[in-house]
ZAMARGU-4260 file (C-alpha; in steps of 0.2 Angstrom, whole numbers, plus 5000, padded with zeros to 4 digits):
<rodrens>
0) 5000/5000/5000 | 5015/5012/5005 | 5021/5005/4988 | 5010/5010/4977 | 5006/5029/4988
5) 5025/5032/4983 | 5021/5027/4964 | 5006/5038/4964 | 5016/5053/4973 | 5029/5052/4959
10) 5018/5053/4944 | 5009/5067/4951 | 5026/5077/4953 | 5031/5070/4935 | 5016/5077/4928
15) 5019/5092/4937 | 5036/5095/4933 | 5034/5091/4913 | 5025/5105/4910 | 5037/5116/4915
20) 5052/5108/4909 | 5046/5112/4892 | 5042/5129/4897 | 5059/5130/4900 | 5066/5124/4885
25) 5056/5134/4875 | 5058/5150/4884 | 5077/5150/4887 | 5083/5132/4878 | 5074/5136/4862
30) 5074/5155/4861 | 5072/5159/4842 | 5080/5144/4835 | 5073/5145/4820 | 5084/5140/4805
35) 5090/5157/4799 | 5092/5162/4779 | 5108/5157/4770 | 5122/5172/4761 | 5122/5170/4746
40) 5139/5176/4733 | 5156/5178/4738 | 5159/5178/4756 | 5177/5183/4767 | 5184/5181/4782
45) 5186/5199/4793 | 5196/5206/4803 | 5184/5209/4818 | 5176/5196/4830 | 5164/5192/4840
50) 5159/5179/4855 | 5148/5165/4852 | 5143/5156/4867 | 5159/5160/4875 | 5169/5157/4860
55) 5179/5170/4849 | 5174/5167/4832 | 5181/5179/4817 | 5164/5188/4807 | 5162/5184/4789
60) 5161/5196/4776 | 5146/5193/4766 | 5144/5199/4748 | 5133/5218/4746 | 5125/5224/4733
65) 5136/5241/4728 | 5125/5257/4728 | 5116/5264/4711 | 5108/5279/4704 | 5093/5275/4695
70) 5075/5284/4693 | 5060/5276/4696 | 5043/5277/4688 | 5042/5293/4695 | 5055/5303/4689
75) 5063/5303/4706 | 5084/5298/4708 | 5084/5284/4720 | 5098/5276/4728 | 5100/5261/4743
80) 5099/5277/4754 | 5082/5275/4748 | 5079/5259/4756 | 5089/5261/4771 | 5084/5248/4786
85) 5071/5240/4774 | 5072/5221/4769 | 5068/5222/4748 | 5062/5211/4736 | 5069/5214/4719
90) 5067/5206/4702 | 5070/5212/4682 | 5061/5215/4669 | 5056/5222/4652 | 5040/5229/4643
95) 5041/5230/4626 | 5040/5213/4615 | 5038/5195/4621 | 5038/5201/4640 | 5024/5185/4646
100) 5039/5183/4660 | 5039/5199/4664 | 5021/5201/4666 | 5020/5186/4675 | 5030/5190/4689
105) 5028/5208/4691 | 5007/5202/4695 | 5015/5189/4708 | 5025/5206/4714 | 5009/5216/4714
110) 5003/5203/4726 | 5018/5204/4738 | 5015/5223/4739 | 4996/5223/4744 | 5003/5209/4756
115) 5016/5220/4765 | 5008/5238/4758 | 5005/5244/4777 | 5022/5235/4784 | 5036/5251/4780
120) 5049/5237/4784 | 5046/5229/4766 | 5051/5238/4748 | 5050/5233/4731 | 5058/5237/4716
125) 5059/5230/4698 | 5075/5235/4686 | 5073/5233/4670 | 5085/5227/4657 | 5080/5237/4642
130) 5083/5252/4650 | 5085/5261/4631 | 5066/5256/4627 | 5061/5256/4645 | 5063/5276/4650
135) 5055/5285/4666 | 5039/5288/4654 | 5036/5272/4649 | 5038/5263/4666 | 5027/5277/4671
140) 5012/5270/4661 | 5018/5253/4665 | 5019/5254/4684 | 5000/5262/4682 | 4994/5248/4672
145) 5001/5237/4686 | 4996/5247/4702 | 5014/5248/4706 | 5015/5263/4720 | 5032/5271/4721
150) 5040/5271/4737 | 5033/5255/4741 | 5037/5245/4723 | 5048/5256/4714 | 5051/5252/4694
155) 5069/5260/4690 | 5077/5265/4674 | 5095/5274/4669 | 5110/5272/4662 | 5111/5252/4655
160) 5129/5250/4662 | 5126/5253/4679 | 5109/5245/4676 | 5118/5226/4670 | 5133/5229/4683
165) 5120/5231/4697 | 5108/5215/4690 | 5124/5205/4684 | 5137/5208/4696 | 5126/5215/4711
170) 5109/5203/4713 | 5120/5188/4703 | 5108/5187/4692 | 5109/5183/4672 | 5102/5194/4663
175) 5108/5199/4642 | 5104/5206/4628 | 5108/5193/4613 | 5105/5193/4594 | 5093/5181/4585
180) 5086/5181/4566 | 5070/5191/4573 | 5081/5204/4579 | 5085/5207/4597 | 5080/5197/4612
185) 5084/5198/4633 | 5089/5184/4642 | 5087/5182/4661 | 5086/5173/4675 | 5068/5176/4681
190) 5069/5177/4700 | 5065/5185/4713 | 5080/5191/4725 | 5077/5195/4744 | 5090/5206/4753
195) 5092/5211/4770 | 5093/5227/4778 | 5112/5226/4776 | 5109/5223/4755 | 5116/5206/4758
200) 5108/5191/4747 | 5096/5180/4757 | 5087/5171/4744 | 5082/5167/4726 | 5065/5161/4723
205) 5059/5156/4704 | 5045/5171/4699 | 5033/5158/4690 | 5035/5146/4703 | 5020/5147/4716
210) 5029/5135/4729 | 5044/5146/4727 | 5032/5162/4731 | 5025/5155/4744 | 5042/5151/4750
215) 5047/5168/4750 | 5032/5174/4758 | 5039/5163/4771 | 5057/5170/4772 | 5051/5187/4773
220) 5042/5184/4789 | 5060/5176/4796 | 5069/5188/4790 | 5059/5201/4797 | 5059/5191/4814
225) 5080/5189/4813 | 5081/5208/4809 | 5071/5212/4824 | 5081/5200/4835 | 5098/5207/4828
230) 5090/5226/4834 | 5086/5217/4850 | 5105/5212/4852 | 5111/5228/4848 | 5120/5217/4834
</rodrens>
């Protein structure tokens, strides 16, 4: 009888105790330990460190997307001073000729912006790759045709130089102008390109992929969360 008084007595305190066992591996234990998002392009060992759970580690140098001067749908001369502390979502484009791609997934970005329209943390922009055909005039018409809001989804245009050096060597995405028996046509790597607040790559996501859009839907939201936890941390 004593026996089985001691057994009962211990499963009460083990049923007790388990409750707040896990509280306690979720509150301290597991405190934002989600999976974070990769870097993406070349990346460098610093000079400066910092402590990791009591270890000195050296930071990485991540690869940044070097700072433009382009004009958007507007007229207006933006540059990343523009988008300063904002997580952006990017992706290229054209308007004129065989643009179905285009079209495509500048609809899927006019879904992300009435997504995030009232969250000021999230911008867009679209570059486009035919710069010559695509001036601020006609990307004026275009962005009203799509209900793309500057300052919130920016549609930017300049000088084609700068324009294939930011898409091709900045974002690391393919983009060309090649020749064919029709004439001229753009080839390019239709993605979508998520940077952080730093304007360091966090992800590529295929722009007439729904599972990849809903991916990216996904990422933003951490991202957001890891930006917030980095402010948090004074990192």
């Amino acid at each position: 009888m004593r026996a089985a008084s001691i057994k009962k007595i211990l499963i009460l305190v083990t049923i007790l105790a388990v409750p707040g066992f896990l509280y306690y591996l979720l509150q301290d234990q597991g405190k934002n330990r989600y999976k974070p998002l990769p870097f993406f392009g070349k990346k460098e060992v610093g000079n400066t460190f910092r402590t990791v759970r009591g270890k000195t580690i050296p930071d990485t140098i991540y690869h940044q997307v070097r700072d433009f001067k382009l004009i958007n749908q507007n007229g207006d001369t933006l540059s990343w001073k523009n988008y300063q502390g904002k997580l952006v979502v990017l992706n290229v484009f054209f308007t004129k000729g065989n643009s179905h791609g285009s079209a495509f997934a500048n609809k899927a970005m006019k879904a992300f912006e009435a997504t995030y329209a009232n969250n000021k943390a999230v911008n867009f922009i679209g570059i486009t790759i035919d710069p010559i055909h695509d001036t601020q005039e006609v990307l004026s018409m275009y962005a009203e045709e799509m209900g793309a809001t500057a300052g919130k989804w920016d549609m930017l245009t300049g000088d084609s130089v700068q324009v294939y050096d930011l898409v091709n060597n900045g974002l690391i995405i393919d983009a060309r102008e090649e020749s064919v028996r029709s004439g001229m046509r753009f080839v390019y790597s239709n993605m979508f390109v998520l940077l952080d607040t730093q304007r360091r790559i966090r992800g590529y996501y295929e722009a007439t992929n729904q599972e990849a859009l809903s991916k990216l839907d996904d990422e933003i939201k951490v991202l957001l969360a890891e930006e917030l936890r980095n402010t948090k941390d004074g990192r």
